[in-house]
LOFITOR-417648 format. One record per residue: z negated, y, x negated of N, C-alpha, C in turn; residue number from 1; residue in three letters. Coordinates in steps of 0.001 Angstrom, whole numbers, m for minus. Atoms other than C-alpha are relative to their C-alpha. Layout:
BEGIN
     nc3     nc2     nc1    cac3    cac2    cac1     cc3     cc2     cc1 num residu
       Z       Y       X       Z       Y       X       Z       Y       X NUM    ala
...
//
This chain:
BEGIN
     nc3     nc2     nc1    cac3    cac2    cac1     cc3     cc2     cc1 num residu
     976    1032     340   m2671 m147386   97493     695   m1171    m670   1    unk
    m722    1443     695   m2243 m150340   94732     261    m914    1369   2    unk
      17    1122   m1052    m677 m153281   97105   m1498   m1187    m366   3    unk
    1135    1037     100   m3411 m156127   97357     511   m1653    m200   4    unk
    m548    1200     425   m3040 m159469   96266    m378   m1206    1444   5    unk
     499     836   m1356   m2714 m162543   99173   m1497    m208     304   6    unk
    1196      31      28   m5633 m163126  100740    m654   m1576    m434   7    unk
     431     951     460   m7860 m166007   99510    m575    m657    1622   8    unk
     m79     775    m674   m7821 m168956  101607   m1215   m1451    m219   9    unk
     669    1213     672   m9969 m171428   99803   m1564     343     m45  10    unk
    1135     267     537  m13362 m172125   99782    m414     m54   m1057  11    unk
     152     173    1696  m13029 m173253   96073     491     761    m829  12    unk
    m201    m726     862  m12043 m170255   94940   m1250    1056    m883  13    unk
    1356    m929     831  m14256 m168545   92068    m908     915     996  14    unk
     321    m969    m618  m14907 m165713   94062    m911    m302    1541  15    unk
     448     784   m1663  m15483 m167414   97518   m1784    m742    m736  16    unk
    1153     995     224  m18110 m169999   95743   m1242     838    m922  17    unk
     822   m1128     626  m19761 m166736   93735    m699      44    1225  18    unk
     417    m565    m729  m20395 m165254   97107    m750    m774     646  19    unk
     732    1052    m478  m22057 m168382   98769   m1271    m262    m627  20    unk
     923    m149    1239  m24142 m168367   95527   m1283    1227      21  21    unk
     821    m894     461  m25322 m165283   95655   m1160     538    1411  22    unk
     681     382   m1287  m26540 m165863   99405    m822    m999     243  23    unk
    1216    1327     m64  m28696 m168785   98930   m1864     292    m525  24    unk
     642    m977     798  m31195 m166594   96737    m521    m180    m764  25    unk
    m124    m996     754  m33022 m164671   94636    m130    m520   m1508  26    unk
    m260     444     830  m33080 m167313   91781    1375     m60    m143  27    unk
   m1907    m373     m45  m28830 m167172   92336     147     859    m518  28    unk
    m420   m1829     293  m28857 m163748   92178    m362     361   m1624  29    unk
      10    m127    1311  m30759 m163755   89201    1010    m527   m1214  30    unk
    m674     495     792  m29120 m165889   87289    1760     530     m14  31    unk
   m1651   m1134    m226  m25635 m164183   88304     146    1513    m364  32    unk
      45   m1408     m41  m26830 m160973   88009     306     654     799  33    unk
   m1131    m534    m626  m25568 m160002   90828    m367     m14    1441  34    unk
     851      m3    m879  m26840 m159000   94713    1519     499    1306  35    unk
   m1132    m465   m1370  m24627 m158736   97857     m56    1020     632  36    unk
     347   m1776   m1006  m23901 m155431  100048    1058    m572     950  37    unk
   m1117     693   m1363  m22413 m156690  103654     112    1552     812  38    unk
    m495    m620   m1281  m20820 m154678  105912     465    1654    m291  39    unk
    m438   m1595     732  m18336 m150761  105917   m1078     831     m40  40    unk
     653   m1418     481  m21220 m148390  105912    m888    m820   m1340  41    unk
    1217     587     888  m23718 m150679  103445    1391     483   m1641  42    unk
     194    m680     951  m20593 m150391  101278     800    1282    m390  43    unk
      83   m1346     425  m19797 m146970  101410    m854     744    m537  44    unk
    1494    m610     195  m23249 m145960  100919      28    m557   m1596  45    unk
    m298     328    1040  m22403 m148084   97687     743     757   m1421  46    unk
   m1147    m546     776  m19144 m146231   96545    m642    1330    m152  47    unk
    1128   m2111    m503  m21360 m142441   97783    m512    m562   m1505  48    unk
     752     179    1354  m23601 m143779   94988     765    m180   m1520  49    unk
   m1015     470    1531  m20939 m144961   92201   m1053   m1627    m514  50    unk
     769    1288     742  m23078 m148569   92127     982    m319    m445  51    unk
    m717    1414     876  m21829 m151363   90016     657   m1022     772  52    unk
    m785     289    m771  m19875 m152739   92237     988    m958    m582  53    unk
   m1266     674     664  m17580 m155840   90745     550    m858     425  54    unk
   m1238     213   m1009  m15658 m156891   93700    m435     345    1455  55    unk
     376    m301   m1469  m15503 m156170   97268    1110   m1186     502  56    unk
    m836     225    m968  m13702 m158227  100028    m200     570    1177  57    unk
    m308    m378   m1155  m12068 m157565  102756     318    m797     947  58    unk
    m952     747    m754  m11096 m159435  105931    1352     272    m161  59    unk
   m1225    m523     209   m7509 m159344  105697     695     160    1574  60    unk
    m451   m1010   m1179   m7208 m158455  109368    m256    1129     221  61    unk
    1005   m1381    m198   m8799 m155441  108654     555     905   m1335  62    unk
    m299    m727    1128   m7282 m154463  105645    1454    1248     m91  63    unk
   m1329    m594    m559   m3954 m152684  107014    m893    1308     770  64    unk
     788    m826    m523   m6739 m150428  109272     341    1234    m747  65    unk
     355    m784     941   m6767 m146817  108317    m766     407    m318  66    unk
    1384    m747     502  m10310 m145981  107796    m173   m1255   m1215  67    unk
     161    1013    1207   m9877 m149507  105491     578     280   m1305  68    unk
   m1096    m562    1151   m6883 m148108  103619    m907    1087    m833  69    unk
     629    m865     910   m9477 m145081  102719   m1160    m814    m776  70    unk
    1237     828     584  m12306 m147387  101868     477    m677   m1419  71    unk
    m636     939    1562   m9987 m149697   99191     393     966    m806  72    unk
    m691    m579    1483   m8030 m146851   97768   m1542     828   m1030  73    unk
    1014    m429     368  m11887 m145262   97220    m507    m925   m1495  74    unk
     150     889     778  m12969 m148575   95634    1131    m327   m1543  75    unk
   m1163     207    1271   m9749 m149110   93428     140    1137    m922  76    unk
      91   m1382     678  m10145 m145390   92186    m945    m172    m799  77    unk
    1484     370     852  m13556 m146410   90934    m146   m1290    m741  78    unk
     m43    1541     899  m12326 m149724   88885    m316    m906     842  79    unk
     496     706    m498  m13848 m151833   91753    1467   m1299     471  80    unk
   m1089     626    m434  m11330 m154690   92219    m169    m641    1586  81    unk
    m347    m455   m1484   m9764 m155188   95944    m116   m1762     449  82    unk
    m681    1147    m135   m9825 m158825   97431     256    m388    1448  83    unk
     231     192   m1327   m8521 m159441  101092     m59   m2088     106  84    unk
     580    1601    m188   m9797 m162725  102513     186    m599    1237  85    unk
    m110     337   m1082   m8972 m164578  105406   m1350     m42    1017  86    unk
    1410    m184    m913  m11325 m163573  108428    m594   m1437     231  87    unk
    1464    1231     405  m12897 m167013  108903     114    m798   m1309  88    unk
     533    m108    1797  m13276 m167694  105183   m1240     754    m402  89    unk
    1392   m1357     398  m15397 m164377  104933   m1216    m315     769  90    unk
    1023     316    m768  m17552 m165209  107921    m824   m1802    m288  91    unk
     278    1210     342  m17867 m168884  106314   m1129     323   m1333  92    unk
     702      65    1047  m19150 m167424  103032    m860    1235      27  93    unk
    1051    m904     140  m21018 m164288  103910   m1081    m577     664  94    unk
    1244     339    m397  m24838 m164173  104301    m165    m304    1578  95    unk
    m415    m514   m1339  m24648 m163008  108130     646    m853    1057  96    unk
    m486     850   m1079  m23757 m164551  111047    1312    1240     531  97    unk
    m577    m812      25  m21852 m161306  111323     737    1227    m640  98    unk
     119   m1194    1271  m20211 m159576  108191     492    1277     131  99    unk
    m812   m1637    m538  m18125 m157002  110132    1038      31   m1241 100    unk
   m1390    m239     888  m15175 m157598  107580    m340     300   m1439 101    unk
     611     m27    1753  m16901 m156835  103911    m855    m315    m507 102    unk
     929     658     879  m18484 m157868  101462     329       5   m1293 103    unk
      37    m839    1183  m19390 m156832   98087    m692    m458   m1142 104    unk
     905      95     882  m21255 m157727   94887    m196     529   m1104 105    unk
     m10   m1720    1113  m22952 m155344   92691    m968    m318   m1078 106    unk
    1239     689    1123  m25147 m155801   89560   m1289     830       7 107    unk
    1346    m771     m76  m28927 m155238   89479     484    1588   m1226 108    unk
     285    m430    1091  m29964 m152113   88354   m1002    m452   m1074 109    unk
     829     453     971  m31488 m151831   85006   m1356     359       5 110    unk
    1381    m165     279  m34852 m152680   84185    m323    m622    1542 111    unk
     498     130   m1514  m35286 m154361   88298    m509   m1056    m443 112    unk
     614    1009     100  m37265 m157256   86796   m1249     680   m1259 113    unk
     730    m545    1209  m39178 m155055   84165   m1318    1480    1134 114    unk
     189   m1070    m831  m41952 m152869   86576    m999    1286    m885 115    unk
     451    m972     847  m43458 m151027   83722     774    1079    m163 116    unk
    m639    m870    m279  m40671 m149143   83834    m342    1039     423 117    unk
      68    m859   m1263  m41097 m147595   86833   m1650     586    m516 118    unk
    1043    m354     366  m44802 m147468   85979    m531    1039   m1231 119    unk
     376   m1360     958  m45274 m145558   82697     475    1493    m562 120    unk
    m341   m1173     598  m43223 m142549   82682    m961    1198    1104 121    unk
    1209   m1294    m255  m45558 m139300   82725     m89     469     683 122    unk
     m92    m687    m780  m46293 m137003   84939    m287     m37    1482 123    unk
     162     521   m1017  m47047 m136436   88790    1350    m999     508 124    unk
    m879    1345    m521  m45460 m139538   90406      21    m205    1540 125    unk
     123    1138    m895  m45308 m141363   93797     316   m1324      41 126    unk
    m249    1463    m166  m44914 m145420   93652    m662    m584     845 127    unk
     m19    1785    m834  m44691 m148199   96507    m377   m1118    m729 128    unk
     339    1128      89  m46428 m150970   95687     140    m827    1398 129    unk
     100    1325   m1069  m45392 m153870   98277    m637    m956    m831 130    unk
     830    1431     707  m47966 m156696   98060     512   m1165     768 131    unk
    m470    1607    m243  m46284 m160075   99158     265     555    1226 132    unk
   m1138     103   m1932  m44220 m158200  102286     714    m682    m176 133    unk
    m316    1426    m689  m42953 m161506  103730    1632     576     527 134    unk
   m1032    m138    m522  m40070 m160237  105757     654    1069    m128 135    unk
   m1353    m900     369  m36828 m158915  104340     684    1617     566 136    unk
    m384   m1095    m593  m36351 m156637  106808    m630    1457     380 137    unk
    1036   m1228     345  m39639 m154845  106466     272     163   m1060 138    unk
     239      70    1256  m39185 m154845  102910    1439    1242     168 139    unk
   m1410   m1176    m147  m35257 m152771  103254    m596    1006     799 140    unk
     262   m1267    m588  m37083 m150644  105907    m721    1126   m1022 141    unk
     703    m531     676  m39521 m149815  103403     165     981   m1060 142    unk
   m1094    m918    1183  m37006 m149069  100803     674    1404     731 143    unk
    m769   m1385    m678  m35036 m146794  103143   m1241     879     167 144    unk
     965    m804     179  m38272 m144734  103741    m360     803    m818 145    unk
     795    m526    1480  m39682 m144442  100291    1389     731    m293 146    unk
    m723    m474     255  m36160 m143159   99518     386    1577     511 147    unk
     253    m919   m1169  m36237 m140812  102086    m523     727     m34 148    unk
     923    m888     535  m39536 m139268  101384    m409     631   m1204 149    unk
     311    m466    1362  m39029 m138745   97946    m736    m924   m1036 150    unk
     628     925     866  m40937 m141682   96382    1164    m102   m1707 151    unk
    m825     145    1372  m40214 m142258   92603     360   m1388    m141 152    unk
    m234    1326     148  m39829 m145990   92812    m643    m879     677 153    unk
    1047    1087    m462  m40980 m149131   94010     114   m1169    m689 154    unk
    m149     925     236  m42485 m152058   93104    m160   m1114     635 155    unk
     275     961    m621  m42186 m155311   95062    m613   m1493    m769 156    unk
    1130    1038     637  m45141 m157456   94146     181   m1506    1136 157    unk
    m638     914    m938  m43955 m160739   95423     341      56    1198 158    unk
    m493    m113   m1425  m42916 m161643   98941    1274     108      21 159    unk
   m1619    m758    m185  m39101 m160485   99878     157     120    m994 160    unk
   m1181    m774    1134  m36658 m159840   97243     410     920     805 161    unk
    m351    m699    m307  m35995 m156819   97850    1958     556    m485 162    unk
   m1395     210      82  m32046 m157498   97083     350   m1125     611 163    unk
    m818    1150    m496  m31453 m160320   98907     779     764    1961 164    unk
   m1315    m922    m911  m28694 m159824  101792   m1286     828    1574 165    unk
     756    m518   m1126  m31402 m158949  105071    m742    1446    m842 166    unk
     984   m1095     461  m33363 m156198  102702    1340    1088    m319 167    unk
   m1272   m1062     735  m30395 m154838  101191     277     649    1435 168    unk
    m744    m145   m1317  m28694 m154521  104929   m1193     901     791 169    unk
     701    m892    m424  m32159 m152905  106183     119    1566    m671 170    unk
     518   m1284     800  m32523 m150285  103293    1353     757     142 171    unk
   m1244    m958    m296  m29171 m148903  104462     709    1086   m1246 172    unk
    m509    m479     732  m27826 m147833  101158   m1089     523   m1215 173    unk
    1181    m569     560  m31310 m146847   99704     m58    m882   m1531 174    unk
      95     770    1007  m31343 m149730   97066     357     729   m1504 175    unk
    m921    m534     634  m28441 m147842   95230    m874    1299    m822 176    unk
     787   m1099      99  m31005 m144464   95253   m1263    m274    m408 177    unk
    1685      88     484  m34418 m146028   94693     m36    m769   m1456 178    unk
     m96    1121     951  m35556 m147257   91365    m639   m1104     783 179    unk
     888    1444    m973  m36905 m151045   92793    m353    m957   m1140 180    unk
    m285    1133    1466  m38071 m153490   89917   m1351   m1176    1268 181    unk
    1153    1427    m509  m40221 m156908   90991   m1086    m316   m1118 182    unk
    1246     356    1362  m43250 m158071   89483    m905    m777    1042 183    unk
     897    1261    m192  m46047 m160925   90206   m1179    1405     777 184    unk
    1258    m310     m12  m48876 m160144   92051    m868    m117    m470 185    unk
    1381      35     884  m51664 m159784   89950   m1164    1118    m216 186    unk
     693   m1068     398  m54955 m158361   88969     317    1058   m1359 187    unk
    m276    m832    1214  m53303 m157186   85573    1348     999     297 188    unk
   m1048    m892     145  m50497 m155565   87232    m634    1712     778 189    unk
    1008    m997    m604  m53061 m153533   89429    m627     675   m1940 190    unk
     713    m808    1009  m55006 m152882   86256     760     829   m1033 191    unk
    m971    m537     560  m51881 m151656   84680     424     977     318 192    unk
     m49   m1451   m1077  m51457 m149172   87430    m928     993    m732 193    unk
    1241    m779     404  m54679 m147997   86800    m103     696   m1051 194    unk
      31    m188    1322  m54627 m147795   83051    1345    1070     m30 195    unk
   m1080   m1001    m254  m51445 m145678   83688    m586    1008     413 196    unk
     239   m1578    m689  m53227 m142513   85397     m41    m166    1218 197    unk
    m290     276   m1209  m52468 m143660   88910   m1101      59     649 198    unk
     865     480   m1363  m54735 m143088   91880     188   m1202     781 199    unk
    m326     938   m1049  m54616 m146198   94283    m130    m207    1201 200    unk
     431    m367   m1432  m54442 m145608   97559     613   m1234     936 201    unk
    m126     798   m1140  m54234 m148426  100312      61      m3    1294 202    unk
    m538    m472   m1090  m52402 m148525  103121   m1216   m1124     915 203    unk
     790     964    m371  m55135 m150170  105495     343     m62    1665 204    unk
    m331     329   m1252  m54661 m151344  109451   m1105     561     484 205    unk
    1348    m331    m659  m58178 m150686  110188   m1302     419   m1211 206    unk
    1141    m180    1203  m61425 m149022  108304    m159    1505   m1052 207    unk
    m704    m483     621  m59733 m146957  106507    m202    1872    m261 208    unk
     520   m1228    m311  m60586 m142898  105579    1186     449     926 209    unk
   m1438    m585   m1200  m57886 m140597  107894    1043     413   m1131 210    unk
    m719    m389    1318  m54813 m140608  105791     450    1892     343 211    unk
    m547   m1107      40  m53963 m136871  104936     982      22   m1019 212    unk
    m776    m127    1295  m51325 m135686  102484    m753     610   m1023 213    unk
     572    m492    1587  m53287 m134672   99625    m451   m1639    m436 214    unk
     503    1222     164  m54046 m138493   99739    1379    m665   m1100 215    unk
   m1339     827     540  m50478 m139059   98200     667     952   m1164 216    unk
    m801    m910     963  m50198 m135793   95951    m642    m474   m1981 217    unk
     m49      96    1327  m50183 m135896   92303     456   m1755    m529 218    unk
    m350    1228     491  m50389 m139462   90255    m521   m1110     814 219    unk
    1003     978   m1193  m50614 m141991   93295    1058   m1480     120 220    unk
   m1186    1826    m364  m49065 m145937   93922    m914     188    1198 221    unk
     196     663   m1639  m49296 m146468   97573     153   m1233     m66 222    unk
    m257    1074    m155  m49902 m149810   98496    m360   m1105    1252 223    unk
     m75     786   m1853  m48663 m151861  101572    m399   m1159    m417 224    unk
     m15    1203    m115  m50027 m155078  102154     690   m1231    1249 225    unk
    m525     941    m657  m48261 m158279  103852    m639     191    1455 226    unk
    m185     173   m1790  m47460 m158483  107890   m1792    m161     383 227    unk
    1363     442    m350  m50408 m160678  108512   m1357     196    m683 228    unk
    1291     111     705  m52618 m161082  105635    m706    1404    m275 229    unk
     559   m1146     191  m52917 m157355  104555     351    m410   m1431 230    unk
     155    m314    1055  m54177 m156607  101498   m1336    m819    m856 231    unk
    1120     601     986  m56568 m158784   98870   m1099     606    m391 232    unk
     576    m276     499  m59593 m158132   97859    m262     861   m1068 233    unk
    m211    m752    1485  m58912 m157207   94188     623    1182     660 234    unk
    m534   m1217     m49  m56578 m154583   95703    m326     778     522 235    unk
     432   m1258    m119  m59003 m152805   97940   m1238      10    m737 236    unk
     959     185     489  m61879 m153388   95774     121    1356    m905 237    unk
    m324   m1244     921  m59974 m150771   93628     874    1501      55 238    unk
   m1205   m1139   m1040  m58139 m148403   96206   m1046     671     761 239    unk
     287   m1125   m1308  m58859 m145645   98250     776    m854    1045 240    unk
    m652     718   m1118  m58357 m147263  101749     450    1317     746 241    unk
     114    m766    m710  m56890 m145080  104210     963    m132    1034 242    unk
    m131     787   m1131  m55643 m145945  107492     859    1124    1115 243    unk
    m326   m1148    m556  m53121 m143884  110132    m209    m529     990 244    unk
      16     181   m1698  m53685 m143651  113697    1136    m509     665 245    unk
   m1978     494    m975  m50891 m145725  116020    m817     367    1451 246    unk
     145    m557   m1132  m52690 m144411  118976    m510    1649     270 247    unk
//
């Protein structure tokens, strides 16, 4: 393994004051380009994928380890440059009250602010529509799921950034695997669905027909609505509602 360069000590170093940056959010991120992955499995699940990846740290008590030694020489094999960091430094500038020794920053994929994307290519589909899910950590669960089941993409219609450090850290590597783009809630992004071929089916709490799977086959956007509020008007006004049993 290349040797590693001292570890960074400074707060005011580029790198250090990037990472602080890119934890404050998702206007940071934007403007940086650039989204955090905390902790060894978030980024292995990184390197598994070959993301964009354009630095990692390390605690530098942790960097001598040998399951660490495989992790850096992985990263350094793949262009990713190596940086060890003094353990409270890292815990000063990661998101987390707990970073478990890494920390990473990787560049959006392309097109994650563009959701037409995801939306107009042909054929049977599945797409996530999140409508203004609120909390980060539903929002990464969500991702890990849809990834899971095969979904073709998602789009997160306000609410959560679905890259900021709690979503990322839920979706357990899924980010890397799902397409994800953002977009406004609106009636024109619904009607854009629509105008695409898309069935609309709504995920509903109560009311709702009995969801079956033929409810989700061919050209369909599923769509969750927020913790509390649910789902808007406009959006079941123009959805199949359909509702699963929790008892």
């Amino acid at each position: 393994m290349t040797s590693l360069s001292a570890p960074l000590t400074s707060a005011r170093h580029p790198l250090a004051r990037q990472a602080r940056l890119l934890g404050r959010g998702p206007g940071e991120r934007r403007a940086e380009g650039l989204f955090l992955v905390e902790g060894p499995r978030a980024v292995d699940a990184a390197l598994e994928a070959g993301a964009p990846l354009v630095w990692l740290m390390v605690s530098a008590d942790r960097a001598g380890r040998e399951e660490s030694r495989a992790r850096i020489a992985r990263a350094l094999r793949q262009g990713v440059p190596v940086q060890p960091v003094r353990r409270s430094l890292l815990e000063r500038i990661a998101p987390s009250a707990s970073p478990q020794g890494w920390l990473a920053a990787c560049r959006f994929p392309e097109g994650e602010g563009e959701p037409m994307r995801l939306i107009r290519p042909a054929g049977e589909r599945l797409l996530l529509l999140c409508w203004e899910v609120q909390d980060p950590g539903n929002l990464g669960s969500i991702v890990r799921s849809a990834a899971a089941f095969g979904a073709d993409g998602l789009v997160a219609a306000g609410g959560a950034d679905p890259f900021g450090p709690r979503a990322v850290r839920a979706a357990a590597g899924a980010v890397h695997r799902l397409p994800i783009a953002r977009a406004e809630p609106s009636a024109e992004l619904i009607g854009a669905i629509l105008e695409s071929g898309y069935r609309l089916v709504a995920a509903a709490a109560h009311g709702g027909e009995p969801a079956d799977p033929e409810a989700l086959r061919g050209r369909t956007a599923l769509v969750l609505g927020a913790e509390t509020a649910g789902l808007p008007p406009e959006v079941l006004d123009r959805a199949r509602a359909v509702t699963i049993p929790t008892t």
